[in-house]
PLY file of the C-alpha trace (Angstrom):
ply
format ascii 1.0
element vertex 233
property float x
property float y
property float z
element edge 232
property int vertex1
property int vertex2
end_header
153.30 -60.94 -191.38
155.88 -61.88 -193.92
155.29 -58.24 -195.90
156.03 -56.51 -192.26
158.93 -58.96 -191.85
160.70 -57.83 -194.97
160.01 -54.09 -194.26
161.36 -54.75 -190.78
158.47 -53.25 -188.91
156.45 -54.29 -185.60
152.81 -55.81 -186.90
150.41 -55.73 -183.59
147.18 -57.02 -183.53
145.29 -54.24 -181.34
143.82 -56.58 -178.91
142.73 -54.14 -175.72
141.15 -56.35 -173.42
144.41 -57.54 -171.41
145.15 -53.89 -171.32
141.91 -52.94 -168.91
143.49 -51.76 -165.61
142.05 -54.75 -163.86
143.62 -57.22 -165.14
147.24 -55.77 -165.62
146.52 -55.50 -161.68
145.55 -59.16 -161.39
148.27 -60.40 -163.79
150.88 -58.60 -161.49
149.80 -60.24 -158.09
149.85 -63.24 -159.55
153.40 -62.61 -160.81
154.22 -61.39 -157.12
152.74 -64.69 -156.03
149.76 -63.20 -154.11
147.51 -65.82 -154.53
150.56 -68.93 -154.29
149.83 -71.47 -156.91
146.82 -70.62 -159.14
144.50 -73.40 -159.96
141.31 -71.90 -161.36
140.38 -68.58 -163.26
136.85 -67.99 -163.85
134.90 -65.21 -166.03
131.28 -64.77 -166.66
130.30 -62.51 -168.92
126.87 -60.86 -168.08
126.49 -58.23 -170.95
122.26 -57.87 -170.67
121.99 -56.63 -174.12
120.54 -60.21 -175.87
117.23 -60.37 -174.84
114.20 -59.96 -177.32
113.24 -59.42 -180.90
114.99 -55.78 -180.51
118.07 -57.36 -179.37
121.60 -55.63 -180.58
119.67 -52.94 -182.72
120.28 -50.23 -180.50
123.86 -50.35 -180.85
125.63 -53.42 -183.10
122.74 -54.77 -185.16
125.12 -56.58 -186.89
125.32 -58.98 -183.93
121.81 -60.06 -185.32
123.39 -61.74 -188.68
126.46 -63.16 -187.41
126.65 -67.15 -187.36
129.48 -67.23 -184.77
128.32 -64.72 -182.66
129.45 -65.07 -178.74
133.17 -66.42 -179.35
134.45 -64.92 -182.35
133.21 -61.11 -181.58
133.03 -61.39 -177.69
134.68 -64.40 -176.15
137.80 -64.42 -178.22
139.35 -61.18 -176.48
139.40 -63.44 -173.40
140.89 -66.37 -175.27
143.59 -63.62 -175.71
143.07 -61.94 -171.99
143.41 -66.19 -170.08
146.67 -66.42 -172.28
148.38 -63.22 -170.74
147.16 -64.14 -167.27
147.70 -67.71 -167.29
149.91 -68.49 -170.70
149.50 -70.71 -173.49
146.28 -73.84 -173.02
146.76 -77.34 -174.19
143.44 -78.20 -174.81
139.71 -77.03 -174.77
136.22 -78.43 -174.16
133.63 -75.73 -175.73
129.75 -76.34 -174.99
128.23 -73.46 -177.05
124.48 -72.50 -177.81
121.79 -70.38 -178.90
119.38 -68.98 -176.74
117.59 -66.09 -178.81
116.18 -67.22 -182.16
115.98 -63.46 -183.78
120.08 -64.36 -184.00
121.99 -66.09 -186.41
125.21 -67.06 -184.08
125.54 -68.83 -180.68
124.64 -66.35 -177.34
125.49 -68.77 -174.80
128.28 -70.94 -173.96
131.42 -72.52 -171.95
135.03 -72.95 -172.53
137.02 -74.80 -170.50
141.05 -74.72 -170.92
143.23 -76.88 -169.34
147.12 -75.68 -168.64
148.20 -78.95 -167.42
148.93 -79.71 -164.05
145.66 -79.24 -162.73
145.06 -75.59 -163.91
141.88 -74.63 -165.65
140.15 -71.65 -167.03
136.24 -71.38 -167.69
134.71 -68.65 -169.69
130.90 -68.73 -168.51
129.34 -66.23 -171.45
125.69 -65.57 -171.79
124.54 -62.32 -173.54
121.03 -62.15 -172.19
122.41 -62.38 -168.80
123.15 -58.95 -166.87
125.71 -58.68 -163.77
125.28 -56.54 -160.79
127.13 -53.33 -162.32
125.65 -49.44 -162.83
127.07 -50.38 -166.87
127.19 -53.71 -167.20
129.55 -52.40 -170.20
132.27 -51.41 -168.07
133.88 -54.90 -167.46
131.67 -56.95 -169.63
131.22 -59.59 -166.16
133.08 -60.97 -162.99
136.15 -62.64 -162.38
137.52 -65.21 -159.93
140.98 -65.89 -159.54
141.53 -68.53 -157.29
144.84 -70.08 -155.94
146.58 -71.78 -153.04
147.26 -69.06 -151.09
144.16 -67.02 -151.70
141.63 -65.50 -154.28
141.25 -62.45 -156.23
137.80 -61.16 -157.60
136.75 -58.92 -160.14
133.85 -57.00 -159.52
131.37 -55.55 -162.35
132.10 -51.79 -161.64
135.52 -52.52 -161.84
136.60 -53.23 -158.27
139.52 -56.07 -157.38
139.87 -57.74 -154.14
142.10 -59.96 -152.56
141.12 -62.13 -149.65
143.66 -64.63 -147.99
143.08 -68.24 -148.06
141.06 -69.05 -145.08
140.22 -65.38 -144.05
137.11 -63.37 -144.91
138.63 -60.28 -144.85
139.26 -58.78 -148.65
141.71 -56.33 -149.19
140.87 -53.92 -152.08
143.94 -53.39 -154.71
141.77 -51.71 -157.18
139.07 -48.97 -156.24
135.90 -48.50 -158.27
136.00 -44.92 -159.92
134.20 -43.27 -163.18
136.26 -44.63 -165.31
137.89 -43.07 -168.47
136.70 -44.14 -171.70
135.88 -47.71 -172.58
136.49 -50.41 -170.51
139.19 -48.72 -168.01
140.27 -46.96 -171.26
141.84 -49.87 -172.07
142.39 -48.64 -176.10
144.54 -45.93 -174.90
146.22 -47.79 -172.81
147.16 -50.08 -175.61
148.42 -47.34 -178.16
150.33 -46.17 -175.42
151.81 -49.41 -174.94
152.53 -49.40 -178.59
153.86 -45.83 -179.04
156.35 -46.67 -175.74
157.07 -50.06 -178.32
158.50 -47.77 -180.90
160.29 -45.70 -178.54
162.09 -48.69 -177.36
160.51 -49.03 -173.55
159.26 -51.89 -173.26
158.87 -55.40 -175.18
155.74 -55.61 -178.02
152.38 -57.13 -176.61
150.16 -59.08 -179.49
152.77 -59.09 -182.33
150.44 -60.97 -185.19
152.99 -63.78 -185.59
152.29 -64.23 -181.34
148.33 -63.42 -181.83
147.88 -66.02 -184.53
147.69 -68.73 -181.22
144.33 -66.74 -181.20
143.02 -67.49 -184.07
143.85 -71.48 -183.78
142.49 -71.89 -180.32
139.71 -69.87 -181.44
138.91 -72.64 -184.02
139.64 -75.20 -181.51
136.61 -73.89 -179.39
134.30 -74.14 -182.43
135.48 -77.67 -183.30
135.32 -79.03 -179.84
131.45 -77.35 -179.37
130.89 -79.08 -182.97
132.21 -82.40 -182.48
131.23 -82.69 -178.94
134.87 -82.86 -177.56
138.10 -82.38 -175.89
140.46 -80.80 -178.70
144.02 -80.72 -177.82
145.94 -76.91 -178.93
0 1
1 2
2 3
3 4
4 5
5 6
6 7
7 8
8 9
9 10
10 11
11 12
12 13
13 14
14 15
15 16
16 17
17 18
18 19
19 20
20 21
21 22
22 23
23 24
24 25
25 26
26 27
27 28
28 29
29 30
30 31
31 32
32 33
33 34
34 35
35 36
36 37
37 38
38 39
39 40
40 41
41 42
42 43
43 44
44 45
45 46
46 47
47 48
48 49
49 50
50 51
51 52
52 53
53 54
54 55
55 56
56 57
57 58
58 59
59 60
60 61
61 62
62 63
63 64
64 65
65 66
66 67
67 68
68 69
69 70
70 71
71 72
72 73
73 74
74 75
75 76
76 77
77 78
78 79
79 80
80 81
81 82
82 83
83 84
84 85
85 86
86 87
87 88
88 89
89 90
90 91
91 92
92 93
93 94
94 95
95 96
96 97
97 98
98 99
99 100
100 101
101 102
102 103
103 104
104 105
105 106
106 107
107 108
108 109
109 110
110 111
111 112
112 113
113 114
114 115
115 116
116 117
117 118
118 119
119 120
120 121
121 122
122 123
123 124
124 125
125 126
126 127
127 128
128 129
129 130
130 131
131 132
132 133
133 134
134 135
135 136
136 137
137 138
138 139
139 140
140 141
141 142
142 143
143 144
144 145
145 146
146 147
147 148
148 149
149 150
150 151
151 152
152 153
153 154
154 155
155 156
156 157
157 158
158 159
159 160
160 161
161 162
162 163
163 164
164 165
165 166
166 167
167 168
168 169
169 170
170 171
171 172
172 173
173 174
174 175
175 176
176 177
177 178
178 179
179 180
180 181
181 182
182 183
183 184
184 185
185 186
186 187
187 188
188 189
189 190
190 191
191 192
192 193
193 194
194 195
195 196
196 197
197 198
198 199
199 200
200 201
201 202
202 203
203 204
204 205
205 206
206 207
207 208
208 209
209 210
210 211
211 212
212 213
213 214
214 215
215 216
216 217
217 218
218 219
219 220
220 221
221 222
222 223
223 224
224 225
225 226
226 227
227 228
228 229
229 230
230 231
231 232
């Protein structure tokens, strides 16, 4: 950071996830106050591939060796992905675990963030686990967003709905489609976001010296799943 800060140029961490089309659509009804006051954001992450003594071989057999395994390769792009939707946590409870013993790292797990007044944010991960999506690849899991006023939901193929407190009716603001590359071709979207950057439209997303919040709350999780608890950010 300090070598890009004396040259005078942008450093960005390329962090896609808050970039899938989803979630820029859930991060701007929540800025449009669709849902009122949000209280609760909830993703599970159903990725199916973690099962067995073949598990990760077909495609990232390097899963197999790594001794953090579920938060620092998978869960830490929504550590990044809860900030942008619901800003900066002040503490976390982590309760992480290993399910498949061909593994070095943890497969399972929970963090909980608390915002502060009363707003929390639970990422439910467990790799052996499959959701009820064609590609369980394309959104990784399902969301809830859940407020005052109502509650948004991500869907596995990519779907978002928004149903009105105390209504059952859901109005769709985001159709499933084939999408484009991976993950609502989220990477593109990012580089695009970047190259826009340079051009001057636009302010920078995941500028290292912001992203480093990351990293720390990453080690949070691992110290609070360690020591058993609550570890203020």
């Amino acid at each position: 950071m300090q070598l890009a800060d004396a040259a005078k140029v942008p450093l960005i961490i390329h962090e896609n996830f808050r970039f899938q089309p989803w979630y820029r659509e859930i991060k701007s009804q929540i800025d449009k106050g669709a849902i009122g006051d949000l209280l609760q954001l909830t993703f599970r992450l159903r990725t199916g591939d973690g099962q067995g003594e073949d598990a990760y071989l077909d495609r990232q057999p390097f899963f197999r060796e790594m001794e953090q395994l579920l938060i620092h390769e998978t869960g830490v792009h929504w550590v990044d992905t809860f900030r942008y939707l619901l800003g900066e946590p002040k503490s976390v409870f982590a309760d992480l675990r290993q399910l498949n013993p061909v593994i070095k790292g943890e497969d399972a797990g929970y963090m909980l963030f608390d915002y502060g007044a009363g707003k929390r944010a639970l990422f439910d991960g467990n790799r052996l686990l499959d959701h009820n999506a064609e590609n369980c690849r394309t959104t990784l899991g399902e969301a809830l967003v859940e407020g005052t006023q109502g509650t948004i939901q991500l869907y596995g193929n990519g779907r978002v709905t928004l149903r009105k407190f105390g209504s059952q009716e859901e109005r769709v603001l985001l159709e499933e489609r084939d999408w484009r590359g991976f993950a609502g071709d989220c990477v593109f979207a990012l580089q695009q976001h970047v190259v826009d950057g340079l051009r001057g439209i636009g302010e920078f997303e995941n500028e290292a010296k912001n992203y480093i919040k990351v990293i720390e709350i990453e080690e949070a999780v691992y110290l609070s799943a360690q020591e058993h608890r609550r570890v203020d950010i």
